[in-house]
C-alpha positions in Angstrom: 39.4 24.5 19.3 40.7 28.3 20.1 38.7 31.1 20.3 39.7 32.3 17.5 39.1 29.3 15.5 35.4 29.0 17.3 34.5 33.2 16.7 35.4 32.3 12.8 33.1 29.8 13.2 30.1 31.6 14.3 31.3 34.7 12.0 29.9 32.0 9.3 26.9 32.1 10.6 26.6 36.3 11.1 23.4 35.6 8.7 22.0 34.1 11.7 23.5 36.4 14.4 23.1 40.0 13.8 21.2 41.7 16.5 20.2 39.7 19.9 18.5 40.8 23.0 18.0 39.3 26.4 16.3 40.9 29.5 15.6 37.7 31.4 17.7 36.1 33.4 17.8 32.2 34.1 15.1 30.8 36.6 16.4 28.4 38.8 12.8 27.1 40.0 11.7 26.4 36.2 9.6 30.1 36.3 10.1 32.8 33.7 11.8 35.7 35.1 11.6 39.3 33.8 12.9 42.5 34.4 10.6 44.1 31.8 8.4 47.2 33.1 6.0 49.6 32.1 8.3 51.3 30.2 9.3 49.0 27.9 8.7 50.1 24.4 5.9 48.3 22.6 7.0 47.3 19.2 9.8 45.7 20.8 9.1 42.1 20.4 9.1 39.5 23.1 10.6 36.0 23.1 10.0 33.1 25.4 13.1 30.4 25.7 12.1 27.3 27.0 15.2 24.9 27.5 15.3 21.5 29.1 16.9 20.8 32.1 18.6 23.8 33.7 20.6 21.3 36.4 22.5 20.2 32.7 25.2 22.7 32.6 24.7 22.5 28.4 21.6 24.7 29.1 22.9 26.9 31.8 25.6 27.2 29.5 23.1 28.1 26.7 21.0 30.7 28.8 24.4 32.5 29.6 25.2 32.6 26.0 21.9 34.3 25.2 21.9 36.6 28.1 25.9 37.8 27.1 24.6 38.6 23.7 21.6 40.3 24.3 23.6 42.6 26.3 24.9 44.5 24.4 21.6 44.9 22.1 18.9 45.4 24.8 16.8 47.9 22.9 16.2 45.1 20.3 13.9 42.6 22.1 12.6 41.1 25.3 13.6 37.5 26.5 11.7 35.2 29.1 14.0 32.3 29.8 12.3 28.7 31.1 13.4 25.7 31.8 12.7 21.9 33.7 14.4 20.3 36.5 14.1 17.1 34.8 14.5 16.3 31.1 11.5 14.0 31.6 8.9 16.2 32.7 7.6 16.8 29.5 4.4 17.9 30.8 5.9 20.8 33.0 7.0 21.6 29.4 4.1 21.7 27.9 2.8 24.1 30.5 5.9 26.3 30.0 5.0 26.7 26.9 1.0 27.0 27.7 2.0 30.1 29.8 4.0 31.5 27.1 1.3 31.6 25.1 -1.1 33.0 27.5 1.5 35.4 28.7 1.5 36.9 25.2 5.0 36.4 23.6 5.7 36.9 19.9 8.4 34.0 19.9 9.0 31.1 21.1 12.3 29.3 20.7 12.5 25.6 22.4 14.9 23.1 22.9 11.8 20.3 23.0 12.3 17.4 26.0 10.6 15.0 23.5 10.7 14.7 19.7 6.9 14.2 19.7 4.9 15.0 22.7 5.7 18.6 22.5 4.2 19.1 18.7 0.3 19.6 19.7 1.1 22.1 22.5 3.5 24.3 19.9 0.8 23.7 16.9 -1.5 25.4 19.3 1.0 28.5 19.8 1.7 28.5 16.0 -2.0 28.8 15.5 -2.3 31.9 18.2 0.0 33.6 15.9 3.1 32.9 17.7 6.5 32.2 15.5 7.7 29.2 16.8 11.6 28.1 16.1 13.0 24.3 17.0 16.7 24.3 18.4 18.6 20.9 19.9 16.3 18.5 19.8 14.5 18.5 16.2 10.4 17.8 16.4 9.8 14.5 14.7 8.7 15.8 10.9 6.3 13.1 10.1 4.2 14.1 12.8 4.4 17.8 11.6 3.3 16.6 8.0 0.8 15.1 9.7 -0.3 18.6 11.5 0.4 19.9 8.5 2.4 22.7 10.2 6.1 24.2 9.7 8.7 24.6 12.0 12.3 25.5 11.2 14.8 23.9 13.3 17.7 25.7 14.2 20.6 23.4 14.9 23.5 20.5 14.5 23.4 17.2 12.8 23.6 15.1 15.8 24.6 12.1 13.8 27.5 13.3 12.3 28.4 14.7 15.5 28.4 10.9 16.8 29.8 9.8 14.4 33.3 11.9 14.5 33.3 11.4 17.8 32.8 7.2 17.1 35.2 7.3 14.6 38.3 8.9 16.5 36.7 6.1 18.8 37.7 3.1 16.7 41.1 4.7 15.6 42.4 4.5 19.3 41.1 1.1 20.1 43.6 -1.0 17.9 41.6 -3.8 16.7 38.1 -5.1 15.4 38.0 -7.9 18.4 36.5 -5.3 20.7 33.5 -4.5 22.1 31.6 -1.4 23.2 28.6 -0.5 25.1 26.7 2.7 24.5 24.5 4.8 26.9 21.4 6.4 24.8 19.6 9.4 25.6 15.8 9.8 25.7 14.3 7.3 22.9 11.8 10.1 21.7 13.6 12.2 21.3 15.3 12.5 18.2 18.7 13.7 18.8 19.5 10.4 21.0 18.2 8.3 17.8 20.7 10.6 15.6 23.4 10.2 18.3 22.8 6.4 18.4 22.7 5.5 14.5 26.2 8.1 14.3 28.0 6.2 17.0 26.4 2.4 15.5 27.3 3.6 12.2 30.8 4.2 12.8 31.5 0.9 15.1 30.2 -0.5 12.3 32.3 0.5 9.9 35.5 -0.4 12.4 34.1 -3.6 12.9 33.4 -3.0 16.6 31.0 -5.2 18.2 28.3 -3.1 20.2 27.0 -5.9 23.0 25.3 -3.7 25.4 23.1 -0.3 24.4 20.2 0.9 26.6 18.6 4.8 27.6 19.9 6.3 30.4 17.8 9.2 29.6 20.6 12.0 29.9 21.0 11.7 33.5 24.4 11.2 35.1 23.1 9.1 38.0 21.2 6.3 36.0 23.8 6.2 33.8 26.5 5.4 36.6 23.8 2.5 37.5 23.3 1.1 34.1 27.3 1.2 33.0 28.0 -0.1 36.2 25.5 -3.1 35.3 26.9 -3.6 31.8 31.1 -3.9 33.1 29.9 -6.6 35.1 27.4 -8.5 32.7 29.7 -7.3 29.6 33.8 -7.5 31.4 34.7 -7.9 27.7 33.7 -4.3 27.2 36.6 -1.8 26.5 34.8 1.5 25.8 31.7 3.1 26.6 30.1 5.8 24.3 27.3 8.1 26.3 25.0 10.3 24.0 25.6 13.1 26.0 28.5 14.6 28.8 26.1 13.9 31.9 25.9 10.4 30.9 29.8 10.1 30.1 30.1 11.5 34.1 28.3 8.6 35.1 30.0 6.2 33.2 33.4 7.5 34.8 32.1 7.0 38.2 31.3 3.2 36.7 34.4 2.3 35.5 36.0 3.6 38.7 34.1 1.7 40.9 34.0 -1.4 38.7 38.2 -1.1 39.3 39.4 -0.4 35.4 40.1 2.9 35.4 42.4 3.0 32.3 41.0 0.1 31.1 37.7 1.5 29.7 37.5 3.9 26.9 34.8 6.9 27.5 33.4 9.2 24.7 30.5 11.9 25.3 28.7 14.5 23.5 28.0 18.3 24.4 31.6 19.7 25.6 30.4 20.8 29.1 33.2 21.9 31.4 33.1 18.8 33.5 34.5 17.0 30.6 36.7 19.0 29.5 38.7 18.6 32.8 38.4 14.7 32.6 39.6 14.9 28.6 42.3 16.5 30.1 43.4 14.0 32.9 42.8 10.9 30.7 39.6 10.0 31.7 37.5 11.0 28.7 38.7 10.3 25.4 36.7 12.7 23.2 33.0 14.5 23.2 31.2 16.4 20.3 31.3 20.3 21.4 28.1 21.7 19.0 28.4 25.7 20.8 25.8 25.4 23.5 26.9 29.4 24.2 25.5 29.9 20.4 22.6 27.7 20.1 20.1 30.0 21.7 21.4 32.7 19.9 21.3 31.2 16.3 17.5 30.2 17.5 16.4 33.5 18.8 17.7 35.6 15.4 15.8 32.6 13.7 12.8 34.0 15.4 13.3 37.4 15.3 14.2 37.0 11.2 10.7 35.1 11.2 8.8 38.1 13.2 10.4 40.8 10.3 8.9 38.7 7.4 12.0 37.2 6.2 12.0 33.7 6.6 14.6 30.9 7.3 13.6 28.0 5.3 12.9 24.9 7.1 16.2 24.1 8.6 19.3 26.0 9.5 22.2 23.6 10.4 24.8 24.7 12.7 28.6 23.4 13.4 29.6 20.4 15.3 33.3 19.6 16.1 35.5 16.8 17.7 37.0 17.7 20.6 39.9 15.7 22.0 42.9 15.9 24.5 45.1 17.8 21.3 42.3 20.0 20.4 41.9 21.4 24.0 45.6 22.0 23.7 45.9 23.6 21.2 43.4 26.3 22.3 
């Protein structure tokens, strides 16, 4: 998609971004940084984003967005930026969050590790008087009926997203005799279960048989392990379609070494600039590209609309596009 095309995009959403500030840069050791001092003027609100991995370029991506923004509005708010070194450690998470709280911030906007685990932890910042604002990865809402407690989320519909990507999938493989494996994220959290039902819901509607689908949890390196393990239990497979870019890396490496390079189809999900390369030499056929730059930002004015009394609603989607070899060219 071109810039232009992608700026007209997010001008949809100006509701959303009108004003954003960011003071903090990106921590590579998981800590929040600062450059806020005693000057800082106190009505100016403060904002903790907590991310999930930073060694995912999507989130490095996403701090960068928020940071290039906030630029040019500094006198508007103060950021603290967080993240894990592993999408797993959900209970590094929890602590981010834990200092936030203690730490005093007004906001906090978080892209959760799990769907679940991270719900008593932000029910406890809510209840200190903290807006709270879900982006990515949307809270399970059963358990926050149960809590009794209201989030917004902030974000993409991860199955349709999936689903495009499926779709332009199946148009490319020429026939319902094939079969696919797919690479799942996380299974709590709930953007790999959206990701999942998109890309099983448009298989099946090509007729595509799915023999092989199991969590490699995001990470490029078990998912190298695990697609390497279904070529060679599954040689019938033609394509493989990994919930996010990391995983899609892996599966590269896999087909590679399991000799059938040009054989095997791959398909991811995030747009990270890794995949664009290997889109354009062949090696990817499409991903889902849902503005990591933006995300923050459309999470952050969330909070900041919440801390002036105005309210979102509950949910606040944001786009999702296919991206493929043309689209990339045509940019």
């Amino acid at each position: 998609m071109s810039t232009t095309k992608i700026m007209r995009r997010v001008f949809l959403y100006a509701g959303l971004i009108t004003g954003v500030s960011f003071i903090n840069g990106c921590s590579s050791n998981s800590e929040p940084t600062s450059t806020a001092t005693s000057e800082t003027v106190p009505s100016k609100p403060r904002v903790a984003l907590i991310m999930k991995s930073l060694a995912n370029e999507f989130f490095s991506v996403m701090a960068k967005g928020a940071e290039t923004h906030q630029a040019k509005h500094s006198d508007e708010y103060e950021l603290v930026v967080n993240g894990i070194k592993d999408e797993r450690d959900l209970s590094r998470q929890v602590s981010l969050v834990e200092e936030m709280v203690a730490s005093g911030v007004d906001a906090i906007v978080i892209a959760p590790a799990d769907s679940k685990a991270l719900i008593p932890v932000l029910r406890r910042a809510k209840n200190a008087g903290i807006v709270v604002v879900n982006i990515d990865n949307q809270l399970d809402q059963e358990i926050l009926n149960n809590e009794q407690i209201k989030i917004p989320f902030v974000g993409p519909d991860n199955m349709a997203g999936a689903k495009k990507v499926g779709d332009f999938l199946a148009t490319k493989m020429g026939g319902q005799d094939k079969k696919v494996a797919i690479l799942e994220g996380i299974r709590t959290s709930f953007n790999a279960q959206q990701r999942l039902k998109g890309f099983e819901v448009s298989m099946a509607e090509a007729g595509i048989e799915i023999v092989d689908s199991q969590s490699a949890e995001w990470e490029m390196s078990k998912a190298n392990t695990i697609a390497l393990s279904m070529l060679s239990e599954h040689p019938e497979i033609s394509a493989i379609l990994a919930a996010n870019d990391s995983m899609a890396l892996g599966a590269i490496a896999a087909v590679k070494s399991a000799g059938r390079s040009g054989e095997v189809q791959i398909v991811g999900f995030d747009n990270i600039t890794a995949i664009q390369s290997a889109i354009q030499e062949r090696k990817v056929l499409a991903t889902a590209d849902q503005y990591g730059d933006q995300l923050a930002i459309f999470g952050i004015e969330a909070a900041l609309k919440e801390l002036r009394g105005e309210g979102i609603g509950e949910n606040f989607e944001t786009p999702v596009d296919l991206v493929t070899k043309d689209t990339l060219e045509k940019e």
